[in-house]
C-alpha positions in Angstrom: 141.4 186.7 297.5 138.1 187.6 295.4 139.4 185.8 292.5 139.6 182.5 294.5 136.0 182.4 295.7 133.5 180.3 294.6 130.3 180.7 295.4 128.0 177.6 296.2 124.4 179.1 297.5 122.5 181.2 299.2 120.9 180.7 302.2 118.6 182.6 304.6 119.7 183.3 308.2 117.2 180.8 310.5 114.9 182.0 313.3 117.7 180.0 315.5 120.7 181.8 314.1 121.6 179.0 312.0 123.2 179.5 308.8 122.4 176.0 306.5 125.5 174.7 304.7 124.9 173.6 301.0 125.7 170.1 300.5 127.9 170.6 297.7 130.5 171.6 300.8 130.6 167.7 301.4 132.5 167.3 298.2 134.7 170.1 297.7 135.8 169.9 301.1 135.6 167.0 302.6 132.9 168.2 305.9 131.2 165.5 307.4 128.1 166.1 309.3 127.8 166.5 313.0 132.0 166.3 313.0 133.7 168.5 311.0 134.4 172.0 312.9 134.7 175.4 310.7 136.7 178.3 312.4 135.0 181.8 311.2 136.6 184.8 310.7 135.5 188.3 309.7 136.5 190.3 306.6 135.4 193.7 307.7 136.7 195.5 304.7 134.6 193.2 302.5 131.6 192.8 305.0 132.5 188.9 304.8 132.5 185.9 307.2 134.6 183.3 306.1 134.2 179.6 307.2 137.4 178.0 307.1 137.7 173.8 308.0 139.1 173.8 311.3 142.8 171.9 311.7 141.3 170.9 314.9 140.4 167.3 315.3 137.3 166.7 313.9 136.3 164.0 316.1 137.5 166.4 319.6 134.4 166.7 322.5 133.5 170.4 322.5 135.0 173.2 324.2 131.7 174.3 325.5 
C-alpha cells in the first residue's frame, strides 16, 4: 500500500482536535465542503490513520 500514497501536506493537530484538509483533496477526490463524509481507519503497524471517502451519501443528516 506505501507505494500508492501520495502525500499532499502537512498539517498541525488544532487546539479543537481538528485535523485541516489541504485543498488539493477537492480535486483528486472529488470532497466537497461541509458534505462529503471520510470514514477513518487505523494502521497500527504503520502508526497511520487513513481517511477514506465514505460510500455513504454525502448529503445524509448525521448519525449524531
Amino acid at each position: 500500500m506505501a507505494d500508492k500514497l501520495i502525500y499532499l501536506d502537512t498539517y498541525a493537530l488544532q487546539q479543537d482536535m481538528r485535523i485541516r484538509m489541504p485543498k488539493s483533496i477537492l480535486a483528486n477526490i472529488g470532497a466537497k465542503k461541509g458534505e462529503t463524509r471520510f470514514d477513518i481507519y487505523l494502521d497500527s503497524n504503520n502508526d497511520a490513520l487513513i481517511l477514506k471517502k465514505s460510500p455513504r451519501d454525502e448529503h445524509a443528516e448525521s448519525e449524531i
